[in-house]
RORO-54741 format. One record per residue: residue number from 1; residue in three letters; y, x, z of N, C-alpha, C in turn. Coordinates in steps of 0.05 Angstrom, whole numbers, plus 5000, padded with zeros to 4 digits. Layout:
  seq  type    nv    nu    nw   cav   cau   caw    cv    cu    cw
  NUM   Ala     Y     X     Z     Y     X     Z     Y     X     Z
...
REM end
This chain:
  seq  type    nv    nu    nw   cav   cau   caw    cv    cu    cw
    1   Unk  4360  4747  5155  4371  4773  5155  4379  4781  5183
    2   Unk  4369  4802  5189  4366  4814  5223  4398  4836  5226
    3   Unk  4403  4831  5247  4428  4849  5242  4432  4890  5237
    4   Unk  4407  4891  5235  4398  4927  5228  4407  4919  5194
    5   Unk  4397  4897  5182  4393  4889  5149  4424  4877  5138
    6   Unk  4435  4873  5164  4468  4870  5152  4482  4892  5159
    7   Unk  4482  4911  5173  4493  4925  5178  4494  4947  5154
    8   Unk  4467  4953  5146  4457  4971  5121  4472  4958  5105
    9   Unk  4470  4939  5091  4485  4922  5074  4515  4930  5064
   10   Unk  4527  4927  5097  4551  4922  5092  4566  4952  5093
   11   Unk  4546  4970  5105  4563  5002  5105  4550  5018  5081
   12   Unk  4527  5003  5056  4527  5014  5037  4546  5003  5014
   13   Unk  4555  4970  5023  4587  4961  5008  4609  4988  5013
   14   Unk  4605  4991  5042  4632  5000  5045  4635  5027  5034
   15   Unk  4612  5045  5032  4598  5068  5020  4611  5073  4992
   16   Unk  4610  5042  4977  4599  5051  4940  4641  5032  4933
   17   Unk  4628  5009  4942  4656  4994  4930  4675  4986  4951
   18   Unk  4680  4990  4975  4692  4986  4990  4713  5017  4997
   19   Unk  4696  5040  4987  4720  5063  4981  4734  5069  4951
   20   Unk  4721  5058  4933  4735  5061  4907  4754  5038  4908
   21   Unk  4751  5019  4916  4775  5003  4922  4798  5009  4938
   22   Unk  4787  5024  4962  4813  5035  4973  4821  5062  4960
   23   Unk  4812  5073  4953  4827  5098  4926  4843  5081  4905
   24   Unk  4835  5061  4896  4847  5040  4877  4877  5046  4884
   25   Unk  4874  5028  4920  4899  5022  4925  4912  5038  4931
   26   Unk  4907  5063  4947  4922  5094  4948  4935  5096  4927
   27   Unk  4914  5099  4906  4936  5115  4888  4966  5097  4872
   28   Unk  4954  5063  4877  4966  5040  4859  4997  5047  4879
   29   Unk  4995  5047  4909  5018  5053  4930  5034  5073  4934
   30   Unk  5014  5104  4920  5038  5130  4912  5050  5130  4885
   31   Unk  5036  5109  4871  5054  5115  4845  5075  5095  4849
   32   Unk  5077  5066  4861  5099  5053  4854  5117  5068  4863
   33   Unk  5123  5080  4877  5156  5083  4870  5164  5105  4844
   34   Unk  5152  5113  4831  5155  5121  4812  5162  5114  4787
   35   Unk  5141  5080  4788  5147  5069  4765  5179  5058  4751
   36   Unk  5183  5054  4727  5205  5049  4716  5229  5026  4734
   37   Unk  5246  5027  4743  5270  5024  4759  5259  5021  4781
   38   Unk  5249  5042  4792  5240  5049  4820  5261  5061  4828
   39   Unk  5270  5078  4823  5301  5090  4834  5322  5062  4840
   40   Unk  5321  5053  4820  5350  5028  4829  5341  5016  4849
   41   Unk  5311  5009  4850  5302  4987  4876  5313  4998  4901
   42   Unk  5307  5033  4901  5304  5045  4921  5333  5049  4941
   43   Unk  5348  5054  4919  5378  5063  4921  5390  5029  4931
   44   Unk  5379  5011  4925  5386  4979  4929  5384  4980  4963
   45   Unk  5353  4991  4963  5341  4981  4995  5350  4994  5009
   46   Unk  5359  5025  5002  5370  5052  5022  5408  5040  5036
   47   Unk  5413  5031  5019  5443  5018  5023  5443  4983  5030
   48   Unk  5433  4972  5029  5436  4940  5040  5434  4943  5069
   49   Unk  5425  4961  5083  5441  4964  5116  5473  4968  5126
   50   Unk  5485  4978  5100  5507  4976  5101  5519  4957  5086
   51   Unk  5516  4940  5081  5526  4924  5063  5550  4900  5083
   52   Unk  5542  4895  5097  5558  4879  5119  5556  4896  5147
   53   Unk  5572  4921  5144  5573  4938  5177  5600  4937  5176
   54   Unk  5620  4923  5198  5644  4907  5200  5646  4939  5231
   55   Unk  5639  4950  5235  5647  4974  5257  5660  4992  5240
   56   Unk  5660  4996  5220  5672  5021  5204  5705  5017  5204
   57   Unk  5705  4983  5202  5734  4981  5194  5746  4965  5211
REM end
């Protein structure tokens, strides 16, 4: 296999199943935070910077 015959190869992978896979993962990455106790996670991670801030007091 000559490298003109991998190259075709590999940019008609990236062409057919190498972009439906990354749409896969787009869309799998805008929905989690949506999914069911996605708010609590969120509200968890938005506040654990303050959780030990000893300058306030």
């Amino acid at each position: 296999m000559n490298a003109t015959a991998l190259y075709d190869a590999l940019r008609h992978f990236a062409d057919s199943w190498g972009l439906a896979a990354m749409v896969v993962c787009f869309v799998a990455l805008c929905a989690w935070p949506f999914r069911r106790g996605g708010r609590q996670d969120s509200d968890v991670a938005a506040k654990m910077i303050f959780e030990e801030d000893d300058n306030g007091k």
